[in-house]
N, C-alpha and C positions, 0 to 999 in steps of 0.2 A: 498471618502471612501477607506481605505487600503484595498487588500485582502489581504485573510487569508492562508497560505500557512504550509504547515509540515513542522515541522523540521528535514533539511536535515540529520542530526547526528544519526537518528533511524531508514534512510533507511539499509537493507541489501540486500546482494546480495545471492542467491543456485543458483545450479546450480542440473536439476533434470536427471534421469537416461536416457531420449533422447538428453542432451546432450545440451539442452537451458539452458541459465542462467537468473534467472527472479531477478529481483527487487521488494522489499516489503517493505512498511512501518511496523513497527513491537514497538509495546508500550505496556510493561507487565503490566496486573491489577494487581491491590494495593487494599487490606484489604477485598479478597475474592471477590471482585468485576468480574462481566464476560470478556473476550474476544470477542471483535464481529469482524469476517470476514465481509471486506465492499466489493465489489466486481464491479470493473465500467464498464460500457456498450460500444459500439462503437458511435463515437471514441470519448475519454476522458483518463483519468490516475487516479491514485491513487488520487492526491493531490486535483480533484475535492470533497473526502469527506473529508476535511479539517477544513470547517465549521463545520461539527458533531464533530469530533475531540476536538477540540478547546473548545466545550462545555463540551463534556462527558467526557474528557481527566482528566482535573481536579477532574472528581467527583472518581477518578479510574479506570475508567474504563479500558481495554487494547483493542489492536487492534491488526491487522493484514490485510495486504491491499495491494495486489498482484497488479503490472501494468502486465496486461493481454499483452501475446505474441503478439509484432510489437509494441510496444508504451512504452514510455519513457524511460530508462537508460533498459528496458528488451529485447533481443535477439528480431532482426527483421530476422526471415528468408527470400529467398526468393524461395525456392523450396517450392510447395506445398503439395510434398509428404512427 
């Protein structure tokens, strides 16, 4: 069985006012449909919800799907202050 993975084309990149640059997947709803913030837990990345994606993607839906500080293409500090 394939997995299922984002497409890399609709990641971006900010960069927020402390000065980290996070990476997010980012998919605009289509024909009024919601936006859902997926949000992953430790440790994993955005691309673990891929599977939701992949379904609700098609029906319009949009996203938004931060890789949480230290994991994937987002700023790994390593001062803890």
């Amino acid at each position: 069985m394939a997995s299922i993975v984002l497409d890399s084309s609709k990641y971006k990149k900010t960069t927020v006012s402390r000065g980290f640059s996070y990476s997010y997947y980012y998919s605009p709803a289509q024909d009024g449909n919601l936006t859902i913030l997926f949000a992953h837990g430790f440790p994993s990345t955005a691309g673990d919800w891929a599977g939701f994606v992949s379904v609700l993607e098609p029906e319009g839906y949009g996203f938004i799907i931060p890789d949480m500080l230290g994991y994937a293409d987002t700023d790994k500090p390593t001062d803890p202050t």
